[in-house]
N, C-alpha and C positions, 0 to 999 in steps of 0.2 A: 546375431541374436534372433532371426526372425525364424532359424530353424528349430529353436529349443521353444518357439509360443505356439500354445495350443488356442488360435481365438477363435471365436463363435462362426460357425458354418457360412450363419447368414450375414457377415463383414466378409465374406473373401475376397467378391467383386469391388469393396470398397477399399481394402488395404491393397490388391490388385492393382487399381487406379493408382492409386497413390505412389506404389511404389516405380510405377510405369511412368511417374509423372517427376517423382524426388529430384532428380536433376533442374526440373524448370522453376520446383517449388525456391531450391536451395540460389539458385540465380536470385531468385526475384526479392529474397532476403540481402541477398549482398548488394543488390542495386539500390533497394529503401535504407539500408545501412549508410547509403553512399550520401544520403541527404541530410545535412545536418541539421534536422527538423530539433531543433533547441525550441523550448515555449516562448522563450521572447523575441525567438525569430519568424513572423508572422508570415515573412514569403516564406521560407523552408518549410512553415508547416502548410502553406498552403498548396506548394509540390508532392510533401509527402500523402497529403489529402487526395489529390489528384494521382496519384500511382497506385495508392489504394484501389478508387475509384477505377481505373485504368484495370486493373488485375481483377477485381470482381466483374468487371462487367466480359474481361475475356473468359472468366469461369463460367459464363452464364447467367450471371445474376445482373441486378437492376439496381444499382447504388442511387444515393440521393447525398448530394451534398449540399449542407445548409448550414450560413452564414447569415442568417436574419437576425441571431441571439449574441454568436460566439467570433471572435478576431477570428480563430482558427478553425477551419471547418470540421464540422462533426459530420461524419462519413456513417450513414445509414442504410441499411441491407433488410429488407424482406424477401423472407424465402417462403413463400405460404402456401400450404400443399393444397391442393384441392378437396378434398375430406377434409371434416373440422379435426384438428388434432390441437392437446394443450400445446399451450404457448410458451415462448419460451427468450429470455434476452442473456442475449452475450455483450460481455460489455470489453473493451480493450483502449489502447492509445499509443498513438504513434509519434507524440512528441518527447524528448528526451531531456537528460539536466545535458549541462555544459562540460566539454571533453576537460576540464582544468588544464592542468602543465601537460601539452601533450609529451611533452620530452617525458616524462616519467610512463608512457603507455610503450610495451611490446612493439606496437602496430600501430597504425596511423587510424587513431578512431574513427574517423570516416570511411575506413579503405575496406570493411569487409573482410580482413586476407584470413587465411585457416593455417594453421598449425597446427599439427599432429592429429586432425582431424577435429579441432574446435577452433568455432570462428568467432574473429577477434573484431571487435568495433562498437559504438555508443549505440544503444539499443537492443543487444543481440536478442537480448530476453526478457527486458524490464525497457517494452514490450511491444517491440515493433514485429517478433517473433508470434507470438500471441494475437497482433491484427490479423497476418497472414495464415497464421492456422485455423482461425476461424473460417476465412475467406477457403481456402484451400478444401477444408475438411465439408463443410456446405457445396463444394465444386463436387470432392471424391462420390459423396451421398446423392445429388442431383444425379451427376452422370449414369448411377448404378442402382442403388437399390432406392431412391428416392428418399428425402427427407424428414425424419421420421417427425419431427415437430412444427410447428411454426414459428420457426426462426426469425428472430428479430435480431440484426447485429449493430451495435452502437461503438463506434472508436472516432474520440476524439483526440484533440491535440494540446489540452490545458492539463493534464491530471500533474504535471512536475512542479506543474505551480498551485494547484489547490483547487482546480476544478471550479473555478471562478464562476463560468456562466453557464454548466452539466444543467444544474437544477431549473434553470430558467427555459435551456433544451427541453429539460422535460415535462415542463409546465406548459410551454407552448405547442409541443410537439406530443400532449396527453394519447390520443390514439395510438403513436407506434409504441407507446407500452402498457397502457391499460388493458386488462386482462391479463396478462402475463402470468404465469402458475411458478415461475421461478427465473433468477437470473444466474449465469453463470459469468464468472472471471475470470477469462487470462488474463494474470500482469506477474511478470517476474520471474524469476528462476527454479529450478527445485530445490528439494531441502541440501542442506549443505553438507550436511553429514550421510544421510544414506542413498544420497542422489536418485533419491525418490520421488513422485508428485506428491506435491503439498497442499491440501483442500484446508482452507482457514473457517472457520463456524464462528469464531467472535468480531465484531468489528469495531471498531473505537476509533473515537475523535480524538482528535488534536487539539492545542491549548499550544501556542507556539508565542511565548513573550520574550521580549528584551527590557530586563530591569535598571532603571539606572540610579546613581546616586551621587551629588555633587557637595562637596562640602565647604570647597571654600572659588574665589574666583579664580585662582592659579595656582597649581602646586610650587611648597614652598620647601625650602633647603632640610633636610633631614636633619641637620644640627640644631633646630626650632621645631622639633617633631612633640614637642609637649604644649605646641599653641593652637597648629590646626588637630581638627578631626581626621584620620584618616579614612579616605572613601573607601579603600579594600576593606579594611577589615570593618567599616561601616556595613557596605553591603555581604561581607559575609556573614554577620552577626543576623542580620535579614534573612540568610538563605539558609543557618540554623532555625530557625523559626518555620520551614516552610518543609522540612522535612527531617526526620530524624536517621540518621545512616545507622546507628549501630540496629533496628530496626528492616532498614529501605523500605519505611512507612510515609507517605504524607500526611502530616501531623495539622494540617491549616482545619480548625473545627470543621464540623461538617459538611468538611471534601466529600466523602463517600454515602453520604444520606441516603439521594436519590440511587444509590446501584441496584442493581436488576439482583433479584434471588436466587443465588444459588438451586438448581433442582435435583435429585437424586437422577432424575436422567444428564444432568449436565455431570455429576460425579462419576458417572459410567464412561463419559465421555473422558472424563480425566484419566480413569484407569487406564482405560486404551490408551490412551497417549501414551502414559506413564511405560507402558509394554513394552514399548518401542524406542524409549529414550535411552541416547547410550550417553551416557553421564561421562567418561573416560575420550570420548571421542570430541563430544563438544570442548572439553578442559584444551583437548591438544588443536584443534582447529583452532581457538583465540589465542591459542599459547598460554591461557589463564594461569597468571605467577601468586595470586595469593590462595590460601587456603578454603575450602568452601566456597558458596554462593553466597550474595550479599544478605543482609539479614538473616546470616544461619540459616537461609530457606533449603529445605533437602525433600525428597523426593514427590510424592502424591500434594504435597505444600505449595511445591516450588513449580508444578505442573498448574496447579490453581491459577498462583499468583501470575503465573507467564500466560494464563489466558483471560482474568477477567479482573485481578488487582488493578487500581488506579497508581499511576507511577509518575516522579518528578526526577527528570535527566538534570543535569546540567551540563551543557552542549557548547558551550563557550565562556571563557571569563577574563577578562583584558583589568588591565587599570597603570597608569606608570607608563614608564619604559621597559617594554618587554621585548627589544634588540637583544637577541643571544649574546653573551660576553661582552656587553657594554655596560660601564657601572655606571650608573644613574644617582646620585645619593638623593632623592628628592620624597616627599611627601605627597603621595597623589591626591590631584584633587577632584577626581573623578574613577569611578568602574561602573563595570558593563556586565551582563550577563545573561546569556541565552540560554532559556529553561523550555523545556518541552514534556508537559502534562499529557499523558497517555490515557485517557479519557473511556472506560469499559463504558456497554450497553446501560443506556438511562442517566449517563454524565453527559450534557450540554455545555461545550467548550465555552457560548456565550454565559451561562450561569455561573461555570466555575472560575469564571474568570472575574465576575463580579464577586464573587467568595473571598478571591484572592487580595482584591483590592480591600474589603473589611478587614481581612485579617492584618494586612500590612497597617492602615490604619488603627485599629484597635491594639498592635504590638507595640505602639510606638514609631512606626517608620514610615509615616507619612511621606516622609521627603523620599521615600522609592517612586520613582516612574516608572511607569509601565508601558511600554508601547509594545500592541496586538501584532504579531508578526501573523501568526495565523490562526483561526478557530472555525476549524470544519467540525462538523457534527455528524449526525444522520449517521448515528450506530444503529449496530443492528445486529441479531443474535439467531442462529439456525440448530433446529433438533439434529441431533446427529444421524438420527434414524429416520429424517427426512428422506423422499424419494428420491430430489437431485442429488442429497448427497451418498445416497446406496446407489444411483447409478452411475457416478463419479468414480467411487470406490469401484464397483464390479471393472468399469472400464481400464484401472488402475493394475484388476488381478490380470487383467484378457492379455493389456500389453507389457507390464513389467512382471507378472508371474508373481508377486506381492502387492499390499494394497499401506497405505500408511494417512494416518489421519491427525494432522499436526499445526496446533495454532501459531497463529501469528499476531495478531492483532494490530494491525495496522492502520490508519487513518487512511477513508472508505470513503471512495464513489458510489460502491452498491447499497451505502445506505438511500441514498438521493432517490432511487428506485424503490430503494425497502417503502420508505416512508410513504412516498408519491403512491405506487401500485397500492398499498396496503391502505390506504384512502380511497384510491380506486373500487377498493375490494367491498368497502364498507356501500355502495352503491352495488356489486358487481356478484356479490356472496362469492368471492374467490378468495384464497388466501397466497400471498407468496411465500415462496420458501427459495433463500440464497445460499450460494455455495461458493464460495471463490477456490478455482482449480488454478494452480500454479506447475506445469509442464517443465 
């Protein structure tokens, strides 16, 4: 590929480096691979910490690892030029979820190995990949044409679990990001369909509950099914109430209150999108067997609602015996059900969660509990025609010869920063602007 890219004159000494270097880069990925830095394994992440650590400081740089706030150390890089230039944070994480059945993986998720020229293991991309490019890419720029901003790199080791103690980092740690003029993010993979890079501009919180509902002390014989209640179809009578499907609306009053306004520059944003989206491609990637998208949503709509609609998943539902081909004839006296509220800019996971609980009480269904599995917040919403995110995109045309601009909206670190800086700002007359870049 690198014969058919035309990139910028003054990058040659840096893709130079790089490419003089790619062998040691791609080592040093398979060896962090090799750690199974899992979030609730607090030695692993504190090796993987420490190899980070270890590889910036052979690139030249001056890492800082600190553990005053966080179990697992958050690994901090200043590359600060000597002329004032803006600032700038990258934000990444090196700890991973858990490999599950490893019998069901190709390869040994810890082991690194490549096939057919893609390398297989927990981490590759989501985003132990994404620590090291930063590290690496600050290495190629130092060595050669010097760093064009003041980089600040932040990667810790909680984000699979919810970024528990990011904000208190950056509470304590207010200097290494005050001022900042924008943050950038690696986490994760490229798009799936045009194996493109993917820059996300909306950020949304999470609302992560497990509902329950018990109706009697023990399930009892299904031949007496007109004595107890039964808790399934208890609790799903509950979770019609909380969203209507023939719609894919959340129907709980005044879910969507506080949402941020739509702008005719955020519609512009949509059309773009919209350009680029191959509707036939995505159907055949999930293998999608019913007809349409949920709620009849179809084109410039269904671009909208996939980047700023509020959404209710249902993510797990048990109740019974739910052993494959064992007859149970019983009455459950209990279910269970894991919902996950996708929360767009100006919804706070802690408010709609209190929302939820009125409405379940005011419906009738008091006897639902609720226990908070998770409620991050700190959204946060970028111009498209911001700077970081036109010079994301240019970077986009230099090395894939096209450029693509495609939400995702995922529950966000970079809000923690949005929020914090942009506090900051109000002292500092600076403003942030975020872009989360996905490689």
């Amino acid at each position: 590929m690198s014969g058919e890219l035309q990139l910028p004159e003054a990058l040659s000494p840096v893709f130079d480096y790089i490419r003089s270097n790619s062998d040691r880069y791609v080592e040093a990925l398979r060896e962090l691979i090799r750690i199974p830095s899992v979030t609730s394994d607090v030695g692993a992440c504190h090796a993987a910490a420490d190899f980070l650590a270890q590889q910036a400081r052979q690139a030249g740089l001056q890492p800082r690892l600190d553990t005053d706030v966080t179990p697992a150390p958050i690994v901090f890089v200043r590359v600060a030029p000597e002329k004032r230039l803006p600032a700038l944070v990258g934000y990444a994480h090196y700890d991973v979820k858990p490999a599950g059945d490893e019998r069901e993986w190709r390869h040994d998720p810890w082991s690194g190995a490549v096939e057919a020229g893609r390398r297989f293991g927990r981490g590759v991309v989501d985003n132990k990949s994404g620590c090291l490019a930063f590290v690496f890419s600050a290495e190629a720029c130092l060595k050669t044409v010097g760093v064009p901003v003041d980089l600040r790199l932040v990667m810790e080791g909680e984000e699979e679990a919810g970024s528990a103690h990011l904000e208190n980092w950056a509470l304590t740690h207010a200097g290494d990001v005050e001022g900042a003029h924008g943050l950038f993010c690696l986490d994760g993979s490229v798009n799936e369909v045009s194996q493109l890079p993917r820059v996300d501009l909306f950020g949304r919180g999470i609302l992560y509950v497990e509902l329950s509902v018990q109706t009697a002390d023990a399930d009892v014989h299904s031949s007496r099914s007109m004595l107890p209640h039964n808790a399934a179809w208890r609790l799903s009578q509950a979770l019609h109430t909380i969203k209507d499907v023939s719609t894919d609306r959340v129907i709980i009053p005044g879910w969507a209150d506080e949402l941020m306004e739509v702008t005719e520059n955020d519609w512009d944003y949509f059309r773009e999108r919209m350009a680029h989206f191959d509707w036939e491609a995505i159907r055949r990637q999930y293998g999608l067997r019913l007809e349409g998208y949920p709620g009849g949503r179809s084109g410039l709509d269904l671009i909208r609602a996939y980047c700023i609609e509020p959404s209710c998943t249902i993510c797990g539902f048990w109740s019974g015996n739910i052993e494959p081909g064992v007859m149970m004839t019983i009455v459950p006296c209990r279910a269970s059900a894991k919902l996950d509220f996708r929360c767009p800019p100006n919804l706070q996971p802690e408010v709609q969660l209190q929302k939820l609980r009125r409405h379940l009480d005011s419906a009738g269904f008091s006897d639902v509990e609720i226990r908070t599995l998770s409620a991050r917040g700190h959204t946060w919403h970028t111009n498209h025609r911001a700077v970081v995110v036109r010079a994301i995109k240019q970077a986009g045309l230099d090395v894939f010869g096209q450029a693509r601009v495609q939400p995702n909206g995922l529950p966000t670190q970079e809000g923690v920063f949005y929020e914090l800086i942009q506090t900051f700002a109000a002292r500092t007359w600076r403003r942030l602007i975020i872009a989360k870049a996905i490689w």
